[in-house]
C-alpha positions in Angstrom: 45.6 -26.1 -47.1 49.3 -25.4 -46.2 49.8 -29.4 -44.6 48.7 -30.3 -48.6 51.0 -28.8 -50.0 54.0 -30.8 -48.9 56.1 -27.6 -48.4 59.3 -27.6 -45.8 58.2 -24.2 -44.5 56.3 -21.5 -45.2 57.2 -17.7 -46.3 54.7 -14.6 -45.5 55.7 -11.3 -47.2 53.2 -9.4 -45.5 50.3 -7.2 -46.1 48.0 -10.0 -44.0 45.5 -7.8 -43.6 44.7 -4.0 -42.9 46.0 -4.5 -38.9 42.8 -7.6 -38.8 44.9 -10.4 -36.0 42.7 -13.3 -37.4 44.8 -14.1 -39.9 47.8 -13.7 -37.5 46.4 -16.2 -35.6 46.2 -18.3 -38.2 49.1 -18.5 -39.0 50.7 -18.8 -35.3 48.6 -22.2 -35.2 50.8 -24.0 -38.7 52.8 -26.4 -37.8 55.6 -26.0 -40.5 58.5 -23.9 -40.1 57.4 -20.0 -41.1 58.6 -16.9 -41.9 57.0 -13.4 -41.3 58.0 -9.6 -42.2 54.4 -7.5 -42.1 53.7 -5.0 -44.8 53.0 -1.4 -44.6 49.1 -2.1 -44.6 49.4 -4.7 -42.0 49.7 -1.1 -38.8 46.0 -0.9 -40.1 45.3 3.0 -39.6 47.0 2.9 -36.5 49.6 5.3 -36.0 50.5 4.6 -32.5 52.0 1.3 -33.0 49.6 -0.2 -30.8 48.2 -2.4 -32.9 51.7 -3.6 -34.8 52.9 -4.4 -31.5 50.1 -6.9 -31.0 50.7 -9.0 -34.2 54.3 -9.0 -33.4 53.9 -10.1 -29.5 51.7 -12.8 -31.1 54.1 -13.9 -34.6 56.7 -13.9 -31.7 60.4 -14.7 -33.4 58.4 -16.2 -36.6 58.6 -12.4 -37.5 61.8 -11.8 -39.0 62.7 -8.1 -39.2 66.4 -7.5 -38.9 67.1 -10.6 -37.3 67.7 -14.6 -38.3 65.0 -17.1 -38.4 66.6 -20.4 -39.3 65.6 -23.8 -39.1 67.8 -27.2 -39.3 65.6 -29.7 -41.2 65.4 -28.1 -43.8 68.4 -26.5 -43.2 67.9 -22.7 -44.4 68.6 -19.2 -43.2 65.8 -16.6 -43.5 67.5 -13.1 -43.3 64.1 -10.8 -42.4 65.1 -7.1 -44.1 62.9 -3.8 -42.6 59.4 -4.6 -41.8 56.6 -2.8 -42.6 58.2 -0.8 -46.0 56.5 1.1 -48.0 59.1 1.5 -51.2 59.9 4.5 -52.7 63.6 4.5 -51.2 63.4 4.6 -47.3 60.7 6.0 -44.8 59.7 4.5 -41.7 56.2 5.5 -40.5 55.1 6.7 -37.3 53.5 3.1 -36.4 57.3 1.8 -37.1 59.4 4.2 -35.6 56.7 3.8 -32.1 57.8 0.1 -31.9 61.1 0.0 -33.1 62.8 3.5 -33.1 64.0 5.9 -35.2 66.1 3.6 -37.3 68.0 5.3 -40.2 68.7 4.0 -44.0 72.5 2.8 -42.9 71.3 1.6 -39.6 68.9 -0.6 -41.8 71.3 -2.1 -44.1 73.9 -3.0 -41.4 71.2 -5.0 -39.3 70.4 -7.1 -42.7 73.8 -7.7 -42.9 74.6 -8.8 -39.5 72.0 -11.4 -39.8 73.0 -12.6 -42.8 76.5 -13.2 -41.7 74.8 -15.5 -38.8 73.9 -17.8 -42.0 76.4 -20.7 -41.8 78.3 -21.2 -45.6 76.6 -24.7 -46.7 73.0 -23.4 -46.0 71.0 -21.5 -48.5 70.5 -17.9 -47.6 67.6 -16.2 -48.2 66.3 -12.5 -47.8 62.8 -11.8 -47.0 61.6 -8.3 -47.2 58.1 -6.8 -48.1 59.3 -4.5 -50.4 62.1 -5.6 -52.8 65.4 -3.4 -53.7 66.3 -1.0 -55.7 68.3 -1.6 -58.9 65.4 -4.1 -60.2 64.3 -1.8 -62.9 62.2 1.8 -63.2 60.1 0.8 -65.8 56.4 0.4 -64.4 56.5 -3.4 -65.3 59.8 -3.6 -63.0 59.7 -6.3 -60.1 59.6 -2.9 -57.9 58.5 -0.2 -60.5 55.9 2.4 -59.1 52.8 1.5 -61.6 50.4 4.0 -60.4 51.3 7.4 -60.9 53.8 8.8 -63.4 56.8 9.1 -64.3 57.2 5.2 -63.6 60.3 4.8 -61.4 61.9 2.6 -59.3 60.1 2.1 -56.4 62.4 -0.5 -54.5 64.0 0.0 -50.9 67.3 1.6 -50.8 68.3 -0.1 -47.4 67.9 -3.1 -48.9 70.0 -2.6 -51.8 72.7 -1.4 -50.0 72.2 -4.8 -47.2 72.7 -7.0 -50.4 75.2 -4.9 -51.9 77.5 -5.6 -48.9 76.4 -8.4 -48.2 78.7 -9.8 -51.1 82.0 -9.0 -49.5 81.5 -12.1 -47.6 78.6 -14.3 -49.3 75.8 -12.8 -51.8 72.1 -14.1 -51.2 70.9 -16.9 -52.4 67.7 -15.6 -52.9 65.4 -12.7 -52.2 61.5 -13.0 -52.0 59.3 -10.2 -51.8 55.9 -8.6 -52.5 54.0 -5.3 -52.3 53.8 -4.2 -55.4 51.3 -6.3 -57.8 51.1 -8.6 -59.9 48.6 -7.2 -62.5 49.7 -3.4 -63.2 47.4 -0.7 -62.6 45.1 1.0 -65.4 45.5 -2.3 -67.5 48.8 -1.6 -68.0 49.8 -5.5 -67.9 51.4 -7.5 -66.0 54.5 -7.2 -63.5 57.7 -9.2 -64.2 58.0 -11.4 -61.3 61.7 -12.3 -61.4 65.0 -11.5 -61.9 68.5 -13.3 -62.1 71.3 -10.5 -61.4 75.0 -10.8 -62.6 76.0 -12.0 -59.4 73.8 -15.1 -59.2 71.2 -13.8 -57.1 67.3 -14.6 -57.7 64.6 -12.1 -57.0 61.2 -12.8 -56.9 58.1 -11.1 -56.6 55.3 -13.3 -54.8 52.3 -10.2 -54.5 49.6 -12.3 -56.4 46.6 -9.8 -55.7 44.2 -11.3 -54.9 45.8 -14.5 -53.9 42.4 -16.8 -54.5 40.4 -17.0 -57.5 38.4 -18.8 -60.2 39.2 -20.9 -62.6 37.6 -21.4 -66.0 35.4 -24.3 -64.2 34.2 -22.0 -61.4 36.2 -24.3 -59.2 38.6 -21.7 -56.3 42.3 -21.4 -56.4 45.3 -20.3 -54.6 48.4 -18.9 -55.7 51.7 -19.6 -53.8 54.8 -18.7 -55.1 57.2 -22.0 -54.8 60.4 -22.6 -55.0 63.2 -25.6 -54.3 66.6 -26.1 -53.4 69.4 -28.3 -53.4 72.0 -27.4 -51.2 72.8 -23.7 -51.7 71.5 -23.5 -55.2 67.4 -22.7 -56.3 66.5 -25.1 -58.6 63.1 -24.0 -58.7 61.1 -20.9 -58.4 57.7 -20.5 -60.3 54.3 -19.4 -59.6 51.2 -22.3 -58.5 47.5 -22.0 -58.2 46.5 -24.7 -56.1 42.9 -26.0 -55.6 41.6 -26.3 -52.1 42.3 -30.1 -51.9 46.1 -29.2 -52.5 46.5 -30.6 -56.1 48.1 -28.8 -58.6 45.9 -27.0 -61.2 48.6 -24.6 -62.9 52.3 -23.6 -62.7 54.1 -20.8 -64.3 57.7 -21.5 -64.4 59.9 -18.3 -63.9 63.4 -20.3 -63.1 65.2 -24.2 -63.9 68.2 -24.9 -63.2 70.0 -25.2 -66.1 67.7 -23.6 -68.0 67.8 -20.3 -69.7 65.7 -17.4 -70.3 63.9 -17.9 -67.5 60.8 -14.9 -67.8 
């Protein structure tokens, strides 16, 4: 339903599928600019890195770990951070470190930076990671707090905060999607808060709607996107959608206007 949608490009935050290349596939076939950085879950329970290798050979440079993926119409830089995280500070597994080394926590951050700096000044910058940072809150409701197991904590990536962190010697990001940890809590606990505005400007936003497709009151299915608009350098617009399958609009949670305050 993505050509309904009337989207400029499209943004995966991973965990596609347990290491299934279908979906993969899928998505190497859209015609709209994308975006990938695979999830922890995505190595399936491969440990060799066999079967990671084989989505990235076929994402090609639509996956964005450590590197650049920009486009010129619309004219945006996506900054991928470190693929296939976990949270809980920094770890790479065994399927990671197969295919891409033994890359350490500073190694990390300075790779996200580099590709950041690649950004030119007038285009928005945007950091895509599967896990978000730290520093989001260690409350179980957090964007990134650890909701099934106590003490809640702040489950975020420490690589990542330290990218962004730096990252504002020379230009902070614009924005910073992410996803992993859910949307509805564990042990009916509640629900997640999705976003955050930090003192520098920076929006975060979670975008791990679990299950992404559903019912609604009608029986009729829909799908959740996360959405979010620009103009020039600034978001305008971030909320969360449920779609129906003919691409119209059935509901929209609005987590951030322009101009607006409070924003949830």
């Amino acid at each position: 339903m993505a050509p309904q949608l009337g989207a400029d490009a499209l943004l995966f935050v991973g965990d596609l599928s347990d290491g299934d290349l279908r979906l993969v596939k899928r998505i190497t076939q859209l015609t709209c600019p994308v975006a990938v950085i695979l999830g922890n879950h995505d190595r399936g329970k491969d440990r060799s890195g066999a079967r990671l290798q084989q989505q990235l050979t076929l994402l090609g440079d639509r996956h964005c770990a450590w590197a650049l993926r920009a486009w010129h119409a619309p004219a945006v830089g996506i900054v991928g951070a470190r693929p296939c995280s976990a949270g809980g500070g920094f770890h790479l597994s065994q399927a990671v470190q197969a295919v891409y080394g033994p890359v350490t926590e500073e190694e990390s951050a300075r790779r996200i930076v580099e590709a950041a700096c690649r950004v030119p000044n007038d285009w928005p910058l945007v950091v895509l990671a599967h896990c978000g940072p730290t520093g989001l809150g260690s409350e179980a409701s957090s964007p990134c707090g650890r909701d099934w197991k106590k003490p809640a904590i702040d489950w975020g990536d420490r690589d990542l905060a330290l990218a962004l962190e730096r990252m504002k010697e020379r230009r902070r990001a614009d924005l910073v999607v992410f996803g992993h940890m859910h949307h509805h809590l564990r042990g009916g606990q509640g629900e997640r808060i999705t976003f955050h505005r930090d003192r520098a400007g920076t929006l975060y936003v979670n975008a791990a709607c679990v299950p992404r497709t559903g019912l609604d009151a009608s029986g009729e299915p829909l799908h959740h996107f996360t959405w979010v608009e620009f103009e020039g350098t600034v978001p305008t617009l971030v909320s969360h959608r449920w779609y129906r399958p003919q691409g119209d609009l059935a509901y929209e949670q609005t987590l951030h206007r322009a101009g607006v305050q409070g924003g949830i």
